[in-house]
MMTF fields as JSON, N, C-alpha, C and O atoms, coordinates in Angstrom:
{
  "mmtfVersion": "1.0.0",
  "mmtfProducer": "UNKNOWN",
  "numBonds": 267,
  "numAtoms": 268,
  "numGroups": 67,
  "numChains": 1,
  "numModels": 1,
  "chainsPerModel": [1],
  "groupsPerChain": [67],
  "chainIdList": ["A"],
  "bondAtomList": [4, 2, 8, 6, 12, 10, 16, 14, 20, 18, 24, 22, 28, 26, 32, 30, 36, 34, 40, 38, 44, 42, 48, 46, 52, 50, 56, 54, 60, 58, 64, 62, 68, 66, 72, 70, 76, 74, 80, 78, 84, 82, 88, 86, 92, 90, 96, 94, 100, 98, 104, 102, 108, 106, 112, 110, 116, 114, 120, 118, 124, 122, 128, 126, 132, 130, 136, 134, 140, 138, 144, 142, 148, 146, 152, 150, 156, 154, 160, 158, 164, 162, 168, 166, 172, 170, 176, 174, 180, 178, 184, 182, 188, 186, 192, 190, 196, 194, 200, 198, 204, 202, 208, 206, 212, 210, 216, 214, 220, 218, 224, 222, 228, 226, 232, 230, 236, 234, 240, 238, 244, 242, 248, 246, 252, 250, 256, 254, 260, 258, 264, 262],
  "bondOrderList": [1, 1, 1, 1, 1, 1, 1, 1, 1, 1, 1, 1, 1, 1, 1, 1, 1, 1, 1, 1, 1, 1, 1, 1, 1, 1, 1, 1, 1, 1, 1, 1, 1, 1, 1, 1, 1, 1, 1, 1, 1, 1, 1, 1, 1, 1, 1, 1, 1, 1, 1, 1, 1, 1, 1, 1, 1, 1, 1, 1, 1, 1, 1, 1, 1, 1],
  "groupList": [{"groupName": "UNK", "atomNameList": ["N", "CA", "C", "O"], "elementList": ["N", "C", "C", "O"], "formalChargeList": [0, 0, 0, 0], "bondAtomList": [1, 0, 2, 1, 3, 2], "bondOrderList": [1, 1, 2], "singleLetterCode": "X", "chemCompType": "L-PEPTIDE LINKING"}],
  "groupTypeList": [0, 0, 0, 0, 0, 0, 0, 0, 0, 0, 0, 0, 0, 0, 0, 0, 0, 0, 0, 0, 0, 0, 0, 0, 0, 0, 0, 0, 0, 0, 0, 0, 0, 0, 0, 0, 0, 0, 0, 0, 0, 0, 0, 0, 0, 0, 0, 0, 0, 0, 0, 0, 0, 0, 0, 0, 0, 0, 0, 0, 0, 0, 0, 0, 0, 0, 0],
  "groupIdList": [1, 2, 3, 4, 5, 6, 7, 8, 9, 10, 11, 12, 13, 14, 15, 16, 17, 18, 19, 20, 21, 22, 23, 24, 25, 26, 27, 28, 29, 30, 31, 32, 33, 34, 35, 36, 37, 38, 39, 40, 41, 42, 43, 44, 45, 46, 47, 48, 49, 50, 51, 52, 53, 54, 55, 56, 57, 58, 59, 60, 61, 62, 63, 64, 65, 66, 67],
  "secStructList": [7, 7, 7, 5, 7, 7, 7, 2, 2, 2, 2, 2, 2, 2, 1, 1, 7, 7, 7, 1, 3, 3, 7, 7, 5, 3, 3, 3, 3, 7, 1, 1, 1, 7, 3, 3, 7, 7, 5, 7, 1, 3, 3, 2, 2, 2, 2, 2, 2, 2, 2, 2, 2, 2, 2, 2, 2, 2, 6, 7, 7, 3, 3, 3, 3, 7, 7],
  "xCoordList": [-6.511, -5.459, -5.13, -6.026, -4.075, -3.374, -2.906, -2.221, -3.685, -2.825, -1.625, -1.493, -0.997, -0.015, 0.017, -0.633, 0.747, 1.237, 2.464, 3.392, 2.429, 3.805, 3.685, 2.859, 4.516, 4.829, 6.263, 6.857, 6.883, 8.034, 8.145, 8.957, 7.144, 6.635, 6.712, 7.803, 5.913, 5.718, 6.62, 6.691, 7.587, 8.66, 10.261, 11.098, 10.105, 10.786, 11.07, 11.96, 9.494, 8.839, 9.251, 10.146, 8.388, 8.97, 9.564, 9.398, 10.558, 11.639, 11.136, 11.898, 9.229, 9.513, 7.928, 7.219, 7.535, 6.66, 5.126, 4.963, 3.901, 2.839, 2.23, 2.288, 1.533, 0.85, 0.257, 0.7, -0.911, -1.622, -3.021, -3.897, -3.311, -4.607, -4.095, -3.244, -4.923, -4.475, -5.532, -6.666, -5.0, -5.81, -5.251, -4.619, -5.596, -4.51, -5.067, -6.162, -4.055, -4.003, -3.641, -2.612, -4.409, -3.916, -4.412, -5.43, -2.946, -3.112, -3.768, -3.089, -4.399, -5.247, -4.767, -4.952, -4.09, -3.533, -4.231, -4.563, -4.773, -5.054, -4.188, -3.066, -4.067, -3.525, -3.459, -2.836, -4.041, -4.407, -3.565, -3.425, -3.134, -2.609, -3.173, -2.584, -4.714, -5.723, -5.207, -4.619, -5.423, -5.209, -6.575, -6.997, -6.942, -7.675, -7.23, -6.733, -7.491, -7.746, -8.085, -8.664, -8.103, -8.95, -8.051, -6.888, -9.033, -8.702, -9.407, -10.52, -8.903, -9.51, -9.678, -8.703, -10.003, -9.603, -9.631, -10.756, -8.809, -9.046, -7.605, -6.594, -7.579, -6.346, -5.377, -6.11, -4.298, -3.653, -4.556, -4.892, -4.698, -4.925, -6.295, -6.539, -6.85, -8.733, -8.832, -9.58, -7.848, -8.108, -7.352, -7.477, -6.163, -5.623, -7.223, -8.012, -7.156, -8.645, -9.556, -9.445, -10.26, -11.055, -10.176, -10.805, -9.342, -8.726, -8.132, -7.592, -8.21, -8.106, -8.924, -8.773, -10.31, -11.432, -12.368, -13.098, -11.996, -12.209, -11.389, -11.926, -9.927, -9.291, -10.139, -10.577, -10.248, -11.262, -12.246, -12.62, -12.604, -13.911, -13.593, -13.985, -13.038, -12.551, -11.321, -10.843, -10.977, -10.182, -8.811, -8.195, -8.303, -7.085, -6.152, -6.422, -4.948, -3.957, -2.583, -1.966, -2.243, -1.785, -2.122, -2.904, -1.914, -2.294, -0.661, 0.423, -0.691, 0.626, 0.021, -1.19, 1.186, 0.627, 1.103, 2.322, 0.291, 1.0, 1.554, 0.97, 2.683, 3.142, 2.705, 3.35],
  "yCoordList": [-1.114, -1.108, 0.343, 1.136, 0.616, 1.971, 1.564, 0.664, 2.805, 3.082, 4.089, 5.178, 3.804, 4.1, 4.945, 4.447, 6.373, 7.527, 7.055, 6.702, 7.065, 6.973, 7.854, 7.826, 8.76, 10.202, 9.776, 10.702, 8.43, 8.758, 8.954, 9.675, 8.15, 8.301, 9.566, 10.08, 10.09, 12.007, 12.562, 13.725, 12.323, 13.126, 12.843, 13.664, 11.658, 11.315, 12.396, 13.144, 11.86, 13.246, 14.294, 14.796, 15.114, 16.683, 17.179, 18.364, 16.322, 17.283, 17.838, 18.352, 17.593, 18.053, 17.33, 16.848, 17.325, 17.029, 17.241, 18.316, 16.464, 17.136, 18.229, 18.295, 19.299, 20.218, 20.746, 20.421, 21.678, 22.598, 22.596, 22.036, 22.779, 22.356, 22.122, 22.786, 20.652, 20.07, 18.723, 18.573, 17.991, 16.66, 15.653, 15.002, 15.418, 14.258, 12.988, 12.716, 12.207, 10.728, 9.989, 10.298, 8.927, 7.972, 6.294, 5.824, 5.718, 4.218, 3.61, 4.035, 3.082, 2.385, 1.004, 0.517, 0.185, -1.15, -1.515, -0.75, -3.221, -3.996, -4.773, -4.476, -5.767, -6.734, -8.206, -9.234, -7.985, -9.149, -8.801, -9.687, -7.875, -7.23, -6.711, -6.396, -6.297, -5.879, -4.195, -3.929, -3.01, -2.05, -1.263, -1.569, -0.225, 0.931, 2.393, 3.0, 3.016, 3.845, 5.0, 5.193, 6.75, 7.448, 8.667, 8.741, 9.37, 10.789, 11.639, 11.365, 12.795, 14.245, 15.521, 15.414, 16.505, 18.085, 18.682, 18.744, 19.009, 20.073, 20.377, 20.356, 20.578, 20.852, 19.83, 18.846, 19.466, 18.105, 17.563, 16.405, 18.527, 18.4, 17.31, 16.178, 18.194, 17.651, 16.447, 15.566, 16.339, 14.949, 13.647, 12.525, 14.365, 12.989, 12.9, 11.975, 14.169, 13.045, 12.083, 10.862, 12.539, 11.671, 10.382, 9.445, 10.202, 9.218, 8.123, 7.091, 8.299, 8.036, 7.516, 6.403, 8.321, 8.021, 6.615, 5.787, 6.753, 5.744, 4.16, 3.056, 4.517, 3.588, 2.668, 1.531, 3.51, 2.822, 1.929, 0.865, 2.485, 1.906, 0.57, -0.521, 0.755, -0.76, -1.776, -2.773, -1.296, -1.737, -1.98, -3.016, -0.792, -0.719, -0.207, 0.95, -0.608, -0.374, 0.536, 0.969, 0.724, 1.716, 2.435, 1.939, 3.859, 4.9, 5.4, 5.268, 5.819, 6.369, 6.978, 6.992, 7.983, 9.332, 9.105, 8.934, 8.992, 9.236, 10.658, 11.739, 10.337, 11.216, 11.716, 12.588],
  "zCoordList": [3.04, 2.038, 1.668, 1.379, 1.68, 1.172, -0.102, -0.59, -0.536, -2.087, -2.595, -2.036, -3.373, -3.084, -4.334, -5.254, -4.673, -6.056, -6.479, -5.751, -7.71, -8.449, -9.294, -10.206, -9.082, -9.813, -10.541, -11.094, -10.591, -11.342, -12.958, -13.537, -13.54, -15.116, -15.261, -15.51, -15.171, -15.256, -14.573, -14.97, -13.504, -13.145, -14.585, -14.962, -14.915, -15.786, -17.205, -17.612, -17.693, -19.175, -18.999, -19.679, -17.562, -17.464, -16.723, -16.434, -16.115, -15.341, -13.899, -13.08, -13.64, -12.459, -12.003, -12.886, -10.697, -10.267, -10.645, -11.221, -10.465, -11.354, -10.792, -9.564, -11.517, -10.137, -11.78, -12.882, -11.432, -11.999, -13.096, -12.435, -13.766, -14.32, -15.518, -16.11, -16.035, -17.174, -17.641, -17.188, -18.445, -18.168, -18.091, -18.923, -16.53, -16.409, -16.739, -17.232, -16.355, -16.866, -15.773, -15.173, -15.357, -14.168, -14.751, -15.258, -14.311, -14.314, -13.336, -12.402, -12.944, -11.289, -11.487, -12.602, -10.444, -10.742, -9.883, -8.977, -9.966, -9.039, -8.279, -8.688, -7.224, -7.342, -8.141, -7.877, -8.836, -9.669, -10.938, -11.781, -11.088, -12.238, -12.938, -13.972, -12.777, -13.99, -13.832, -12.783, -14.891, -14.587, -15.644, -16.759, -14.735, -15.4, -15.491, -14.542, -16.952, -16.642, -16.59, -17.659, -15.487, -15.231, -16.191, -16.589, -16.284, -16.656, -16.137, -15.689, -16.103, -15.611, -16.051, -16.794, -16.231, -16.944, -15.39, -14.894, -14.784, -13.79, -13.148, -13.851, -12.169, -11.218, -10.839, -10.75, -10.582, -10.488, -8.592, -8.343, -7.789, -6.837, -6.783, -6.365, -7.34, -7.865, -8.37, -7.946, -9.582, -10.191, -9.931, -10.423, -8.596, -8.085, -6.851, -6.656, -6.309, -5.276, -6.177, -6.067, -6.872, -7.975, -7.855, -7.363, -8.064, -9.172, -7.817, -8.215, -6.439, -5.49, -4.997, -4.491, -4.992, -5.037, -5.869, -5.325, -7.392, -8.188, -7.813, -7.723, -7.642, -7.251, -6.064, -6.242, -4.765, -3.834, -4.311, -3.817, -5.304, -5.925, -6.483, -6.068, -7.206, -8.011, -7.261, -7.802, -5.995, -5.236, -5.549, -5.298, -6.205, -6.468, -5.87, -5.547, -5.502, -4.826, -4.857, -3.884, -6.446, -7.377, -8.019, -8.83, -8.209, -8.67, -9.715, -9.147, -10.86, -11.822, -12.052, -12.271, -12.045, -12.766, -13.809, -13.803, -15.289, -16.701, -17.417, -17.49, -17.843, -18.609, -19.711, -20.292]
}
């Protein structure tokens, strides 16, 4: 199963794509509809792997980036 980024929430808020160190925020969706979710303090790079990573874990299929 591939999971899939949705950057449009946060492209919406700030006008431009996510990138740089901050603390992000990610939705993890299931198919079932259940959703979790992750946060990070680090680089956007870093904490989408994590959060990619976690997703795997709980077998989730969607990843949002929150605004």
């Amino acid at each position: 199963m591939t999971t899939s980024v949705n950057t449009s929430e946060y492209r919406a808020a700030h006008g431009k794509e996510p990138r740089g160190k901050g603390r992000w925020m990610f939705d993890l969706g299931r198919e079932n509809g259940e959703w979790h979710e992750f946060a990070m303090n680090a680089n956007y790079g870093t904490a989408l792997a994590a959060a990619k990573a976690e997703a795997k874990r709980l077998g989730c299929y969607k990843i949002v980036v929150c605004s």
